[in-house]
C-alpha positions as a LaTeX table, in Angstrom:
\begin{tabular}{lrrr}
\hline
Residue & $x$ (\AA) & $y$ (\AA) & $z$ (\AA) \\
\hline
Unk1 & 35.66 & $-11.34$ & 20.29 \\
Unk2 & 34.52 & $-9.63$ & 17.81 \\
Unk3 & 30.71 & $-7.81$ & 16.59 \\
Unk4 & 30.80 & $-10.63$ & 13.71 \\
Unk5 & 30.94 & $-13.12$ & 16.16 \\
Unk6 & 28.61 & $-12.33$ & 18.24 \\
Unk7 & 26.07 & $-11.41$ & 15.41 \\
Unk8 & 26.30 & $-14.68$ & 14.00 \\
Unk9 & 26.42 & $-16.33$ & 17.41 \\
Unk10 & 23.22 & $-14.55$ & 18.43 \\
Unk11 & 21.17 & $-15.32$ & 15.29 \\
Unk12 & 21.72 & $-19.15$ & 15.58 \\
Unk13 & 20.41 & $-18.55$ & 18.60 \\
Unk14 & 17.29 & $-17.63$ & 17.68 \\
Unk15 & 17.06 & $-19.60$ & 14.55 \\
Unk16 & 16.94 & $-17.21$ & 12.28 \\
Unk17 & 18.24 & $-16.69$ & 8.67 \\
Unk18 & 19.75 & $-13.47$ & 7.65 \\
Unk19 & 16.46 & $-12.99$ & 5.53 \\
Unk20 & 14.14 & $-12.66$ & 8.42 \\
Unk21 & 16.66 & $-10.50$ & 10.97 \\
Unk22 & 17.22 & $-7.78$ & 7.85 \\
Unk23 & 13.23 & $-7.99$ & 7.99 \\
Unk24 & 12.80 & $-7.03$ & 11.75 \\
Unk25 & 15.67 & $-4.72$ & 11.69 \\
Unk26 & 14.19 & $-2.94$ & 8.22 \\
Unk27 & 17.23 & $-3.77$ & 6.23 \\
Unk28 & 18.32 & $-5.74$ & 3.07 \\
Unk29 & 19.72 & $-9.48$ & 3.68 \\
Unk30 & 23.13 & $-7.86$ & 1.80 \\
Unk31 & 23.17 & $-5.65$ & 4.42 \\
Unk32 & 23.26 & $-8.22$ & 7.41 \\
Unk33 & 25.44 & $-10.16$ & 5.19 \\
Unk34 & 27.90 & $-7.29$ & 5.10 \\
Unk35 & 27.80 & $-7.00$ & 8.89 \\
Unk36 & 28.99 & $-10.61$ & 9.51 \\
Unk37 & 31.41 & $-10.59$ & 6.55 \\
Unk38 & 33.31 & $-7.44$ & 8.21 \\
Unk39 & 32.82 & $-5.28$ & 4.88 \\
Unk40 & 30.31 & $-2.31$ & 6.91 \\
Unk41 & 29.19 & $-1.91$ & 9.98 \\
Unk42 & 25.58 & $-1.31$ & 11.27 \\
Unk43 & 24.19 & 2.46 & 12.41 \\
Unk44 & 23.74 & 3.49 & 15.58 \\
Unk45 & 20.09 & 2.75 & 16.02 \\
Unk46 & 20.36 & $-0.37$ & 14.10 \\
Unk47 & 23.12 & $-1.62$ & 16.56 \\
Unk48 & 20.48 & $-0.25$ & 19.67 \\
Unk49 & 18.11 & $-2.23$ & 18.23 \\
Unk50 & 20.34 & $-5.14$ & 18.18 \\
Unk51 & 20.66 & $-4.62$ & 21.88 \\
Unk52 & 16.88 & $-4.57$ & 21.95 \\
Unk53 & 16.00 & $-7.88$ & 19.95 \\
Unk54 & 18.79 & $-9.93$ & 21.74 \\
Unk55 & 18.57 & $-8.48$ & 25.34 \\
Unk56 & 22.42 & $-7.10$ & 25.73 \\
Unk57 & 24.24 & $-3.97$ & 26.26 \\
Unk58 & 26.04 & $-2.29$ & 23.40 \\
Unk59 & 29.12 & $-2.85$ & 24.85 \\
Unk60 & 28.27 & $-6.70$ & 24.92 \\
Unk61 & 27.39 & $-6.80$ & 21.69 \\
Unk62 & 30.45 & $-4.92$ & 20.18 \\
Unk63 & 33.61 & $-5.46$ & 21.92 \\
Unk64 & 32.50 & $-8.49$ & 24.58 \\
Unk65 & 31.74 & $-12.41$ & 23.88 \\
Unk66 & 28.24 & $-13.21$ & 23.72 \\
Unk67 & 29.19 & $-16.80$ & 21.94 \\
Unk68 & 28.57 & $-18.30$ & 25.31 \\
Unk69 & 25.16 & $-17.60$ & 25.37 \\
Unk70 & 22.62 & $-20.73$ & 24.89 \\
Unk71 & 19.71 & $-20.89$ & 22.64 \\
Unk72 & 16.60 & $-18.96$ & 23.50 \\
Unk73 & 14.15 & $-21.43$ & 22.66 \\
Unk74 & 11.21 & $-19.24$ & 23.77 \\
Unk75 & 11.78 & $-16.11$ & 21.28 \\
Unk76 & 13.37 & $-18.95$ & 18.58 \\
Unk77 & 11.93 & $-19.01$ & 14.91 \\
Unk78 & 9.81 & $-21.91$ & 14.37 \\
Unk79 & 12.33 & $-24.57$ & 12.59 \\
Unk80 & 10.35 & $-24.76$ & 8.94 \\
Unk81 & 11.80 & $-24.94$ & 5.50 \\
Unk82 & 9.11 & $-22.10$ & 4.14 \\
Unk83 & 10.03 & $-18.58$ & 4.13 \\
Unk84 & 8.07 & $-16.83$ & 7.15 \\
Unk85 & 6.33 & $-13.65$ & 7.57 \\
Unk86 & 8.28 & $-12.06$ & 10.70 \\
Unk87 & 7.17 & $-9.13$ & 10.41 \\
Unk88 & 3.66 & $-8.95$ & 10.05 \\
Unk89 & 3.57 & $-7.74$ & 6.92 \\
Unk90 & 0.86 & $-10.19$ & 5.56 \\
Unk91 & $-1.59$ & $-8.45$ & 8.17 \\
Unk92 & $-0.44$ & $-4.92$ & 7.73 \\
Unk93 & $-1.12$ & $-5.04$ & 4.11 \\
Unk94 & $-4.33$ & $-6.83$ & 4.28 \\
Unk95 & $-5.75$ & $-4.09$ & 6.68 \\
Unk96 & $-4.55$ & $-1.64$ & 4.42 \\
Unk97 & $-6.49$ & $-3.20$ & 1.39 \\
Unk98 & $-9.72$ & $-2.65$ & 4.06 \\
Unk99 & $-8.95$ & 0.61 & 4.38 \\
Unk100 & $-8.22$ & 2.43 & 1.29 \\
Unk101 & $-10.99$ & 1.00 & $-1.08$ \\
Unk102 & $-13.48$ & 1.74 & 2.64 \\
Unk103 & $-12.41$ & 5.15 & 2.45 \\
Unk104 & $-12.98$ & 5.54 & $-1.82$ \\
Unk105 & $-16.44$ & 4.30 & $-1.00$ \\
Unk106 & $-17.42$ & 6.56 & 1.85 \\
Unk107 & $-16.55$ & 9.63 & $-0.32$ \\
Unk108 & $-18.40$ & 8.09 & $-3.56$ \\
Unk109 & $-21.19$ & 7.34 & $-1.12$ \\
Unk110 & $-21.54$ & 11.02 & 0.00 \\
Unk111 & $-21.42$ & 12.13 & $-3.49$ \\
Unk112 & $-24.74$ & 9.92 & $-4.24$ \\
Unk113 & $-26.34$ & 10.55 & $-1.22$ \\
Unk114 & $-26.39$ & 14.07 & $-2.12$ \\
Unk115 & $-27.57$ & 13.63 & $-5.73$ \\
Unk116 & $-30.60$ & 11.59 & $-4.12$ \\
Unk117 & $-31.27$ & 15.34 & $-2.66$ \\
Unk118 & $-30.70$ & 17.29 & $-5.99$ \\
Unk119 & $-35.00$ & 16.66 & $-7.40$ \\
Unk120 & $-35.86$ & 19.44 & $-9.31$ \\
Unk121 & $-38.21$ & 20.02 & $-7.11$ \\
Unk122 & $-36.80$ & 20.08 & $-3.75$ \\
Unk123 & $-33.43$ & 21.61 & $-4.38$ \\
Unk124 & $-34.99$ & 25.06 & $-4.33$ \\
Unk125 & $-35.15$ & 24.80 & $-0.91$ \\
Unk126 & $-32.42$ & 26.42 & 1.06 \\
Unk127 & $-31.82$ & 23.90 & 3.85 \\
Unk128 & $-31.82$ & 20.77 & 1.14 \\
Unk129 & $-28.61$ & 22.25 & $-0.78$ \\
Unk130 & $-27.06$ & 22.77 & 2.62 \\
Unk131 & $-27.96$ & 19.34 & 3.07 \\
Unk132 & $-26.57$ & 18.50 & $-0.11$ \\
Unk133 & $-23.57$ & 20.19 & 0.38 \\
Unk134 & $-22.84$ & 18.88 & 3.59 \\
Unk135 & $-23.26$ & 15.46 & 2.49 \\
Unk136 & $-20.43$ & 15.38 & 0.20 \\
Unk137 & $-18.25$ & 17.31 & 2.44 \\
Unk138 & $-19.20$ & 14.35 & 5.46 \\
Unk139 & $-18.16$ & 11.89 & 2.94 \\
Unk140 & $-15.31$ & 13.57 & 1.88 \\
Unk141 & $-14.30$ & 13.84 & 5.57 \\
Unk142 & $-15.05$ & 10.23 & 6.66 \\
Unk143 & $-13.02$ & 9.41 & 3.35 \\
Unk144 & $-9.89$ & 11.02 & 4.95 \\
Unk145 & $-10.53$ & 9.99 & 8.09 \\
Unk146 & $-10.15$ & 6.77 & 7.01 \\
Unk147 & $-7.58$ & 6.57 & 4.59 \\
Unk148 & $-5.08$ & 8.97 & 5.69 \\
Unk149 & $-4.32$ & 7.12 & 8.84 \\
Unk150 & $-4.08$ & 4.25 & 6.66 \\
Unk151 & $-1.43$ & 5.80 & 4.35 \\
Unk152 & 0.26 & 7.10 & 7.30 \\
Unk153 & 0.02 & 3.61 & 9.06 \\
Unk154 & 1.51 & 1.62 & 5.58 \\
Unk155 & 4.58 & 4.66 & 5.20 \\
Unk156 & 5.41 & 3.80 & 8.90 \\
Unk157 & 5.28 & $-0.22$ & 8.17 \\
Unk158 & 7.27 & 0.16 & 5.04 \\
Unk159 & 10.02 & 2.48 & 6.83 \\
Unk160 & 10.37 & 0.18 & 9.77 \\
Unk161 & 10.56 & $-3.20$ & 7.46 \\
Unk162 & 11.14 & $-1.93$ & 3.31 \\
Unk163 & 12.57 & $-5.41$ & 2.45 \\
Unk164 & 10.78 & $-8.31$ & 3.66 \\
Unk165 & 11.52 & $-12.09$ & 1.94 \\
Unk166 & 8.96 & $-13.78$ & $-0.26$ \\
Unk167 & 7.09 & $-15.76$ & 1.90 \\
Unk168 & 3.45 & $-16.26$ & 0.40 \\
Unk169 & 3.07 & $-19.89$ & $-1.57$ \\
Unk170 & 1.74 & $-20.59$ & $-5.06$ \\
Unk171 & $-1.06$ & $-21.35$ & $-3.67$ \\
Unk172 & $-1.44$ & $-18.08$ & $-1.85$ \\
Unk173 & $-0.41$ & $-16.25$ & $-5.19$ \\
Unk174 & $-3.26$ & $-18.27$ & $-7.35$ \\
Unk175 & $-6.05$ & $-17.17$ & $-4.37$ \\
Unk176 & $-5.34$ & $-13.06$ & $-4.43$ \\
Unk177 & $-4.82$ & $-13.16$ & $-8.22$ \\
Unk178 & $-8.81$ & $-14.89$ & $-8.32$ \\
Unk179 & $-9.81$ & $-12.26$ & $-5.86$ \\
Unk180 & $-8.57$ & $-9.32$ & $-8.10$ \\
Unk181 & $-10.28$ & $-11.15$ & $-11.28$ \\
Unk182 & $-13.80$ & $-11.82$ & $-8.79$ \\
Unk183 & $-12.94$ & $-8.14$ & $-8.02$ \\
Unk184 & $-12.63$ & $-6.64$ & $-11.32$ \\
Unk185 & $-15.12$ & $-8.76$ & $-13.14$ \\
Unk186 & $-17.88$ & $-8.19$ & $-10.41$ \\
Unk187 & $-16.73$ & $-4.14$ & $-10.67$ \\
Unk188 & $-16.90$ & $-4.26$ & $-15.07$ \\
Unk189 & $-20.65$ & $-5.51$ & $-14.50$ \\
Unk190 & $-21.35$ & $-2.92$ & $-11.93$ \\
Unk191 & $-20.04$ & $-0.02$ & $-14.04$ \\
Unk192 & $-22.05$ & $-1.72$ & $-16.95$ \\
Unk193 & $-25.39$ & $-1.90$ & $-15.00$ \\
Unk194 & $-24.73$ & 1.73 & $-13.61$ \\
Unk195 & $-24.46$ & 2.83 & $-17.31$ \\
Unk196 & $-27.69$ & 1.38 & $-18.23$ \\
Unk197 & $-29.81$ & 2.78 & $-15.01$ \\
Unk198 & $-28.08$ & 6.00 & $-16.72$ \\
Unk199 & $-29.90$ & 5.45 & $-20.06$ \\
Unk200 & $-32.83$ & 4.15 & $-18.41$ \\
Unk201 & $-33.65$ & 6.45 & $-15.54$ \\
Unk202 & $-32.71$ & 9.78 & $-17.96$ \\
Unk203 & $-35.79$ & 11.06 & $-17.01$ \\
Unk204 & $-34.91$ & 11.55 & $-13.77$ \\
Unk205 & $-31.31$ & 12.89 & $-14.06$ \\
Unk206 & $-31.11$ & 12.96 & $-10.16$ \\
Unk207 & $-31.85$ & 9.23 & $-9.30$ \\
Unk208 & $-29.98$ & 8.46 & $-12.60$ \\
Unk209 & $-26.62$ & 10.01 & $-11.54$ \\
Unk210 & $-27.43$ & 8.86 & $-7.59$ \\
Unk211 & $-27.51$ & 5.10 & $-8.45$ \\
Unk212 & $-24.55$ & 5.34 & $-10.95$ \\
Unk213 & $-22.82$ & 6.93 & $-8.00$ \\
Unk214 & $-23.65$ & 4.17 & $-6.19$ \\
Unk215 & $-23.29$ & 1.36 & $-8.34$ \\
Unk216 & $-19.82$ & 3.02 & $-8.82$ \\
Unk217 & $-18.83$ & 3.06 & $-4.73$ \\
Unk218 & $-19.37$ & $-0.44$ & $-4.78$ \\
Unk219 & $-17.24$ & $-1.07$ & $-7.47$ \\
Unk220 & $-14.55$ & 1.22 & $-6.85$ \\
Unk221 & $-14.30$ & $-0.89$ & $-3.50$ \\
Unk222 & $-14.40$ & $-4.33$ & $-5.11$ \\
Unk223 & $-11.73$ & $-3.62$ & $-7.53$ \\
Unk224 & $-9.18$ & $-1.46$ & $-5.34$ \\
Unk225 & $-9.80$ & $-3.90$ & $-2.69$ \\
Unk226 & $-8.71$ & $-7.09$ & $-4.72$ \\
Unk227 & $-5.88$ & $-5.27$ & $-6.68$ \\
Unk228 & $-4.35$ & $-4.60$ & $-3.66$ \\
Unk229 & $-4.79$ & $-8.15$ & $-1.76$ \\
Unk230 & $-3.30$ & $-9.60$ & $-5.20$ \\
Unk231 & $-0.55$ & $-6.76$ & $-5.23$ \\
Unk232 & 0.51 & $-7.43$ & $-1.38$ \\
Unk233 & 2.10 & $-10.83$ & $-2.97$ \\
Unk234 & 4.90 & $-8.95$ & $-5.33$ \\
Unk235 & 7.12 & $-8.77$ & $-2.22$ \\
Unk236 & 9.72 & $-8.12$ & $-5.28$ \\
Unk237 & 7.84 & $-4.89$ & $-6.08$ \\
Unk238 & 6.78 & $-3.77$ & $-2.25$ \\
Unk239 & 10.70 & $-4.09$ & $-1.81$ \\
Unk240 & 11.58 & $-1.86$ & $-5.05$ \\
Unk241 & 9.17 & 0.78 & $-3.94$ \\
Unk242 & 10.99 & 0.90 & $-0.79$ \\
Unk243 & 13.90 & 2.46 & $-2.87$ \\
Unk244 & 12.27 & 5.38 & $-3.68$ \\
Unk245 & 12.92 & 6.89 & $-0.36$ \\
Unk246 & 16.70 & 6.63 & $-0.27$ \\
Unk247 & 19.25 & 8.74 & $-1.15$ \\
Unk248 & 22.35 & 8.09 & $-3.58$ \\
Unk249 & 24.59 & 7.08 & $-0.35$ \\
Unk250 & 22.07 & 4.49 & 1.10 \\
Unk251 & 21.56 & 2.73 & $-1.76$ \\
Unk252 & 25.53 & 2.36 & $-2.96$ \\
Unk253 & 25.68 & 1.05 & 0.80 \\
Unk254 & 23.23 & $-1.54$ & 0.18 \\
Unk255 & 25.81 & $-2.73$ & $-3.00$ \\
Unk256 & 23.43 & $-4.67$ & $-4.79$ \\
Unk257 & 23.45 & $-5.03$ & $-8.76$ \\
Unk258 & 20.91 & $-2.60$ & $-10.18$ \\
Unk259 & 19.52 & $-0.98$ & $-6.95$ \\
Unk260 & 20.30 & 2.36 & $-8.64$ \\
Unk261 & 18.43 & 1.38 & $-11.40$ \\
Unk262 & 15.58 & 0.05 & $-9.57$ \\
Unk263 & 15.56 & 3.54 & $-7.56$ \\
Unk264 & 15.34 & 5.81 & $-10.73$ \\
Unk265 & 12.61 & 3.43 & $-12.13$ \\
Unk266 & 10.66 & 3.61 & $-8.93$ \\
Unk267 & 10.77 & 7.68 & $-8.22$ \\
Unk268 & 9.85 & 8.32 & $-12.15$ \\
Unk269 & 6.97 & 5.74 & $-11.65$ \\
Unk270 & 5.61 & 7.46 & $-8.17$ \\
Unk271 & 6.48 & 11.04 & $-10.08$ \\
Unk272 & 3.75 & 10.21 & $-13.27$ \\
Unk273 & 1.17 & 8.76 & $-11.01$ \\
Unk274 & 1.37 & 12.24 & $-9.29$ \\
Unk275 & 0.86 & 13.82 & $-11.81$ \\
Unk276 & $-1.82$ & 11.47 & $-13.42$ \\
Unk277 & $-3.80$ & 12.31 & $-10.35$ \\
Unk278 & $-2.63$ & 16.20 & $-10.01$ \\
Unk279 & $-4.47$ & 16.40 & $-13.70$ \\
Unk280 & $-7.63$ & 14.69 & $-12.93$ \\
Unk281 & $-7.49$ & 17.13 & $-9.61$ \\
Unk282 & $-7.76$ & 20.10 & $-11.90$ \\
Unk283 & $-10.22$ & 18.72 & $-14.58$ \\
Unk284 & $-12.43$ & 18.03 & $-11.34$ \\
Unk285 & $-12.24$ & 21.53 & $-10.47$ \\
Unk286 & $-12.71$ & 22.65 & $-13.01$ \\
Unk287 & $-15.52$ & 20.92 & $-14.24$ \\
Unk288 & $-17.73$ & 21.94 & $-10.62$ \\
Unk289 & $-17.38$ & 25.56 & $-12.51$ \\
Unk290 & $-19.04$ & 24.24 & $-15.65$ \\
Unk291 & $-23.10$ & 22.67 & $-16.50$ \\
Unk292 & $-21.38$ & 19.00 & $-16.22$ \\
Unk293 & $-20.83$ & 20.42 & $-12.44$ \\
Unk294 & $-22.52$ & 17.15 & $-11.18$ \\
Unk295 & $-19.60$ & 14.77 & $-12.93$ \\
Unk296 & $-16.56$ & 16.40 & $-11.53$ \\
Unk297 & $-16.57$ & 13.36 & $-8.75$ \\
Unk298 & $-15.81$ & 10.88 & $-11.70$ \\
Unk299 & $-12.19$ & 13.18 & $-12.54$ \\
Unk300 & $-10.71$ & 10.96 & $-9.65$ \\
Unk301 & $-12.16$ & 7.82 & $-10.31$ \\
Unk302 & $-10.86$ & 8.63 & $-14.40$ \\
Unk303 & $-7.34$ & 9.31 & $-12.69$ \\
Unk304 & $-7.02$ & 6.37 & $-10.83$ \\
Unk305 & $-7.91$ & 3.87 & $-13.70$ \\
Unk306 & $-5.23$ & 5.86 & $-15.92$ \\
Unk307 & $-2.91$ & 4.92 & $-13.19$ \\
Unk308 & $-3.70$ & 1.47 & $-13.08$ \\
Unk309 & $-3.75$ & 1.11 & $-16.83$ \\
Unk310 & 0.04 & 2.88 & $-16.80$ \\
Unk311 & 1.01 & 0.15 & $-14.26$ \\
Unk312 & $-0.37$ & $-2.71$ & $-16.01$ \\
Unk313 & 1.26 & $-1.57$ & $-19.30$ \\
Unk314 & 4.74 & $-1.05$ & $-17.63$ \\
Unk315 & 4.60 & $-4.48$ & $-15.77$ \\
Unk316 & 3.30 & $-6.15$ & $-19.28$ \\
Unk317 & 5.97 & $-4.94$ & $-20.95$ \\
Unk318 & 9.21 & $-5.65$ & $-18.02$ \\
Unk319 & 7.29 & $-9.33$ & $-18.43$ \\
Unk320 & 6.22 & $-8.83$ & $-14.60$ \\
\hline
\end{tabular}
């Protein structure tokens, strides 16, 4: 008998498409499609986690006759027409759209806490610019505490699954896109009132530039936090980032139409958002060196919006 056989064999007896075992095994559908046409063969730790998923021994799965086997109701995938998330990707990139904005704000928050310390009057007093100082630095650190684990949580996730099929629903797509437009609408009005507490509160520079620091946390959070529950629902886009990280070989394997493409597109993409932010990393330095020290927070915020404007303008004009 052959590994075909017993592939296809195994599947049916879990009830599962070739969609959703690429998706646990962190594959493209061509690539399980390959497998049971007899045009490649799977890796080693693909095949082990073969073994894994279906509960036999290599040797089993390869050379033996597993066609025998009955249906495993228990482990089966539920028997529905819709596309289904397998994976957990849904929930992995929901908790990532906590995290990241949570982060953003912790660091913005640090930033105004510390201007709310910088009166005229008080910051001529030693321990208060320690105070000040330490403030942003806590922020800073509570920022990475919380987003790096994140980032390194969402690179695992998309190395374990980097395709996964379109499951969400129109109805799922209409819902994030009205968060990001709640999002960005309530964040516009936020950096407008911030603006005019600016003008207002001139006077008093330091509770000017500590509420506009604030009024900005909020709505950094509120708009990263509903781009990225609307952006979780391009599946199409979540699985042409996953290209990125693969060599010439891996993709030609894959044999799809255009995967090249997609690949080149994707690392030139990731390699001007780097730089974007590697730019607004240096104006912010360089501005803590200059009288507009107290802005050089904003060079980030600056950076990311570039970003964000670059990948609106790109997706505008692929129609997508």
């Amino acid at each position: 008998m052959s590994f075909r056989d017993n592939l296809q064999h195994l599947r049916a007896t879990r009830n599962m498409t070739q969609e959703q075992l690429a998706m646990l095994l962190g594959v493209s559908r061509q690539s399980v499609s390959k497998w049971e046409a007899e045009r490649a063969y799977p890796e080693m730790d693909k095949l082990l986690r073969l073994c894994d998923m279906f509960g036999c021994s290599l040797d089993e799965l390869v050379t033996g006759d597993l066609t025998g086997r009955p249906s495993d109701e228990a482990s089966s995938v539920p028997s529905v027409k819709a596309p289904q998330d397998v994976c957990g990707y849904d929930q992995a990139m929901r908790a990532f759209a906590w995290k990241l904005p949570l982060g953003v704000l912790a660091v913005l928050a640090g930033a105004s806490l510390a201007l709310l310390l910088s009166d005229p009057f008080l910051v001529q007093e030693p321990a208060l610019r320690n105070s000040m100082v330490a403030l942003v630095f806590v922020g800073v650190a509570v920022g990475a505490a919380v987003v790096l684990p994140a980032m390194f949580e969402r690179r695992a996730f998309r190395k374990a699954h980097p395709f996964v099929e379109d499951f969400y629903t129109p109805e799922q797509r209409d819902r994030a896109r009205a968060t990001m437009v709640t999002g960005l609408v309530a964040g516009v009005c936020l950096v407008m009132a911030a603006l005019v507490a600016a003008v207002v509160l001139q006077g008093d520079v330091w509770i000017a530039s500590a509420l506009f620091f604030s009024l900005l946390a909020i709505a950094a959070f509120l708009v990263i936090r509903g781009c990225l529950l609307a952006s979780r629902c391009n599946v199409e886009r979540y699985n042409r980032g996953s290209l990125h990280g693969m060599d010439e070989a891996q993709i030609e394997a894959l044999g799809d139409e255009g995967l090249a493409l997609h690949a080149r597109q994707a690392k030139r993409e990731r390699s001007v958002y780097v730089a974007v932010m590697c730019v607004a990393t240096a104006v912010g330095l360089v501005l803590m060196f200059t009288p507009a020290n107290r802005l050089f927070l904003l060079a980030w915020p600056v950076g990311g919006i570039v970003c964000v404007a670059i990948k609106a303008f790109r997706s505008a004009r692929s129609g997508g």
